[in-house]
C-alpha positions in Angstrom: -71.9 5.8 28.1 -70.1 4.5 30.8 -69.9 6.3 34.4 -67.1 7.0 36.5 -65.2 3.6 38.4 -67.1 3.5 41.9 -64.7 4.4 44.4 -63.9 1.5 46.6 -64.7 1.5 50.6 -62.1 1.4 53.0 -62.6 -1.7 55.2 -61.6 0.3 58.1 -62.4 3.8 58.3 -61.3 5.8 61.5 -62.1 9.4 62.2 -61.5 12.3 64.7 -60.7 9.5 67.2 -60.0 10.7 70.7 -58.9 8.0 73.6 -59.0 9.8 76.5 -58.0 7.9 80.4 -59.3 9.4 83.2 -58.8 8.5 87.2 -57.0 9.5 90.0 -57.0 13.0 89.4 -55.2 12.4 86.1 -56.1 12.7 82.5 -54.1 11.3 79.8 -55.1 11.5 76.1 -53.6 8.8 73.8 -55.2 9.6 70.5 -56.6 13.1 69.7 -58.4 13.6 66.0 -56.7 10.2 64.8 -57.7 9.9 61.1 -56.8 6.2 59.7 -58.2 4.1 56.6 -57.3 1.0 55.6 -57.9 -0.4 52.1 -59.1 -3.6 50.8 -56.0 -6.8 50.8 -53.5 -3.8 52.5 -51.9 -5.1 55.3 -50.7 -2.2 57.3 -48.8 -1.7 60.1 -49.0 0.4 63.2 -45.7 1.5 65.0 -45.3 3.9 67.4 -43.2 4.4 70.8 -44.5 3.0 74.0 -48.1 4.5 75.1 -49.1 5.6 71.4 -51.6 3.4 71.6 -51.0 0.8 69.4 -53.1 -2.3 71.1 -55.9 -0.2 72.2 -56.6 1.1 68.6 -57.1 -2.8 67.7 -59.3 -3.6 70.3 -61.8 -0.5 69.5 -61.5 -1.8 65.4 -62.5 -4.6 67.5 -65.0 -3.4 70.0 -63.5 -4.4 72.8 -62.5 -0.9 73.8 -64.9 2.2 72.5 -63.1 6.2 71.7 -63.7 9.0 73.7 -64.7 10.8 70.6 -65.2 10.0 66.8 -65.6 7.0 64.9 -64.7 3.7 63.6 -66.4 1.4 60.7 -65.7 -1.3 59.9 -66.9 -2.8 56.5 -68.8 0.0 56.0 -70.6 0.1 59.4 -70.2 1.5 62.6 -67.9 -0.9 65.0 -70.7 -1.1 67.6 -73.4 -2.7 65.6 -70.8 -5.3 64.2 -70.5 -6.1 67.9 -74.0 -6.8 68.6 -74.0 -9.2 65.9 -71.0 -10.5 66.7 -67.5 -9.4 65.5 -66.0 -12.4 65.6 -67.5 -13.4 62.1 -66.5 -10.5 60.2 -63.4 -9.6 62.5 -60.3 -12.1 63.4 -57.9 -11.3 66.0 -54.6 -12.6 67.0 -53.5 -11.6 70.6 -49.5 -11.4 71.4 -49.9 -14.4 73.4 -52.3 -16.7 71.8 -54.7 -16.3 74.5 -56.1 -20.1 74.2 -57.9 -21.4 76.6 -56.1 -23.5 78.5 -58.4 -26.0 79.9 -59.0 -26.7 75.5 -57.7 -28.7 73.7 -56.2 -27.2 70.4 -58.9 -28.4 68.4 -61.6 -27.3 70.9 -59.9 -23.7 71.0 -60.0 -23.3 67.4 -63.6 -24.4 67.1 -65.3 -22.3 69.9 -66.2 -19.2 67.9 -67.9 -21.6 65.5 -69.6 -23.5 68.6 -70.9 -20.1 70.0 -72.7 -20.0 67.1 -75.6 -22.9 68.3 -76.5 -23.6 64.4 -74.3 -25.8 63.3 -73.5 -29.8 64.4 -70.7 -31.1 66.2 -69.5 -32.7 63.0 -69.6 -30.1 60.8 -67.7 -27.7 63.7 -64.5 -30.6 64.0 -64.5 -30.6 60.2 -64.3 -26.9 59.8 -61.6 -26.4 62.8 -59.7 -29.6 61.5 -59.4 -27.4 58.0 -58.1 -24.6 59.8 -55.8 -26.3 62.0 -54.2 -27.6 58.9 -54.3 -24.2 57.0 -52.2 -23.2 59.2 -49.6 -25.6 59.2 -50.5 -28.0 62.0 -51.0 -31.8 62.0 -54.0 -33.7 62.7 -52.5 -35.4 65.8 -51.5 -32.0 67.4 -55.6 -31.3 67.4 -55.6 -33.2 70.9 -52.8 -31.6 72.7 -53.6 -29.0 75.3 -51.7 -25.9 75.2 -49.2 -26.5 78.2 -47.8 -28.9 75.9 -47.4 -26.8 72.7 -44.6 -24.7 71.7 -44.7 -21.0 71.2 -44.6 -21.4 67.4 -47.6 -23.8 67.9 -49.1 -21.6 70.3 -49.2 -19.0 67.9 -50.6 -21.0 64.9 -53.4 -22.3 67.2 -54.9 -19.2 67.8 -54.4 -18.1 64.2 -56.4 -21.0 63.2 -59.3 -19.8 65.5 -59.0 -16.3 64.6 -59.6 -17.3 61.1 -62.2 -19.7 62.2 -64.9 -17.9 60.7 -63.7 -16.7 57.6 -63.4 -13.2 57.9 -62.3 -10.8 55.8 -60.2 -8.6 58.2 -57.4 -9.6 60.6 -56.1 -8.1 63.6 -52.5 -9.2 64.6 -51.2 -7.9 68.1 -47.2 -8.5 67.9 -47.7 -11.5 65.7 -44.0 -12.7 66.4 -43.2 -11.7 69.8 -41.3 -14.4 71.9 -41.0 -16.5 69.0 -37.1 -17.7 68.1 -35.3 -16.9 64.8 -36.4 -20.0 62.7 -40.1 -20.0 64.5 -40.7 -16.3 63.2 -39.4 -16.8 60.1 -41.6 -19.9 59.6 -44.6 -18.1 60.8 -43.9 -14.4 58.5 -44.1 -17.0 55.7 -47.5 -18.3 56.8 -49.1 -14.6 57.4 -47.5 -13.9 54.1 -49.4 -17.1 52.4 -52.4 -16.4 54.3 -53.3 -12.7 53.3 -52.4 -13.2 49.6 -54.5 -17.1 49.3 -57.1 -15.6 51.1 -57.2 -12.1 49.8 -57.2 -10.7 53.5 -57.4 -7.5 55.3 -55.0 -7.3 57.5 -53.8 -5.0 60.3 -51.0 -5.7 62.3 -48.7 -4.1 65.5 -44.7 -4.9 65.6 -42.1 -3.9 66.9 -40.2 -6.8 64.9 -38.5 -4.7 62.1 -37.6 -8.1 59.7 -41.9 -8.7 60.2 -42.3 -4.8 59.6 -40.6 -4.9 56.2 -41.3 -8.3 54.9 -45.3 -8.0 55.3 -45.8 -4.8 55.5 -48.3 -3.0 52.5 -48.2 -0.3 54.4 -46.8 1.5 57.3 -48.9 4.1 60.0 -46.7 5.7 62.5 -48.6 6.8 65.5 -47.1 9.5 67.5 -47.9 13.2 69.1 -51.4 11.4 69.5 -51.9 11.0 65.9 -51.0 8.7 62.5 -48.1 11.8 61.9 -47.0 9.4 58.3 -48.7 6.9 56.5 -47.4 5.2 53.4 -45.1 2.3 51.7 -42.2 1.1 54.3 -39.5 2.9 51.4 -41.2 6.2 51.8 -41.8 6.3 55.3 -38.9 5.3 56.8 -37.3 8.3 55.0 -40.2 10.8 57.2 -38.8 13.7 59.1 -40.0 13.3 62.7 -37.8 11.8 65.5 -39.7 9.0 66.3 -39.0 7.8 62.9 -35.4 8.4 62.7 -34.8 6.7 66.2 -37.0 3.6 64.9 -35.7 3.1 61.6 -32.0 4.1 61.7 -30.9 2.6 64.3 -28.4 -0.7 63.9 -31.7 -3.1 63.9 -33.3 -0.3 61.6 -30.2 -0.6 59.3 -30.4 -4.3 59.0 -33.9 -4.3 58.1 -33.4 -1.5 55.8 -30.6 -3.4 54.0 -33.3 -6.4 53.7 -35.8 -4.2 52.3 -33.5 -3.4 49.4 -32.6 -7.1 48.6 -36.2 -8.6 48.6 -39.9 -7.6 46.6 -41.8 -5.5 48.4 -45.5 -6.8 49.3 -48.1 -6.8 46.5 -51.3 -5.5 47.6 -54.5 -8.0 46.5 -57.7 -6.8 45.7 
């Protein structure tokens, strides 16, 4: 006799989350009982107007923030002990600007969350970070270059490499094509595309980019009136009642995308 199928764990699994600011006499709450969970190979998206939230919710999946109230685990654990053991290995993060270090070389950026490791040798490191620096579409002589010298595209796949530097299995993209050109975001929605199917990631992502919102998109989580107010597939969701929504969706970018949304596949989810 066989049992029922085991019911699969979310990879992140938010609860009651309250972010509270406090100072100046002034209190602001941002998220109040925000209930969010994200599934094995979804990637989903978080929109919502200016001061929803959107950033600061990454950075506490990330533990570089912590809630007022409730809580967040990730791969079954709370976020704080993933931080004490060091996030970085199970948690990649992509920051709207690349945030490379700027006295580094590209290669050197990509391969300093490996080298803060202290176990493995210099040889082994370069041979990792000149993997990933290929993975993501750049060549072996741009592994020398400092970052004043790269363009934004470049920027960009840079710190993708050393987000994904330690293989894990859930990625964090903060406006992953803002300030990118036409042809350079294009380019780089094809690579995220590539990336979350070959390597079966988890990934969550904040745009405002409507063509990125619709082409990668698993899933979409509206944050507004302090909460996720709809959560679903980008066909069901931009049809929600709630003015945030209709303001986002229908206007004349929101029509464009829309009208790419009907022409193309929508994103298969891996599992």
């Amino acid at each position: 006799m066989t049992g029922a199928p085991r019911e699969v764990p979310p990879v992140v699994d938010i609860r009651g989350l309250w972010t509270v600011f406090e100072g100046a006499g002034r209190r602001a709450v941002v998220h109040k009982d925000l209930d969010l969970q994200v599934m094995p190979g979804e990637l989903v998206s978080l929109v919502g107007g200016s001061g929803t939230g959107k950033t600061v919710l990454l950075r506490q999946v990330l533990g570089l923030a912590t809630p007022t109230r409730g809580t967040i685990e990730v791969l079954g654990r709370p976020v704080a002990e993933l931080g004490r053991e060091g996030a970085s290995s199970r948690v990649g993060m992509l920051f709207q600007h690349g945030a490379l270090f700027s006295a580094f070389s590209v290669l050197e950026n990509i391969a300093f969350p490996l080298r803060e490791l202290r176990t493995l040798p210099d040889a082994l490191v370069r041979e990792a970070a000149m993997v990933k620096l290929q993975m993501v579409g750049l060549k072996p002589q741009d592994a020398d270059k400092m970052p004043a010298d790269l363009s934004g595209g470049m920027v960009k796949r840079a710190a993708l490499a050393r987000a994904l530097a330690m293989d894990p299995p859930l990625l964090l993209l903060d406006e992953p094509t803002a300030g990118l050109d036409p042809d350079s975001s294009d380019a780089f929605v094809d690579l995220l595309r590539a990336l979350h199917r070959e390597l079966q990631l988890t990934v969550i992502m904040v745009t405002h980019d409507l063509d990125t919102l619709f082409e990668l998109s698993t899933r979409i989580a509206v944050l507004a009136d302090q909460q996720v107010v709809v959560s679903g597939p980008p066909a069901d969701v931009i049809g929600f009642d709630h003015p945030f929504v209709h303001d986002f969706f229908q206007g004349e970018r929101g029509r464009r995308a829309m009208a790419l949304l009907r022409d193309q596949p929508q994103p298969t989810q891996e599992v």
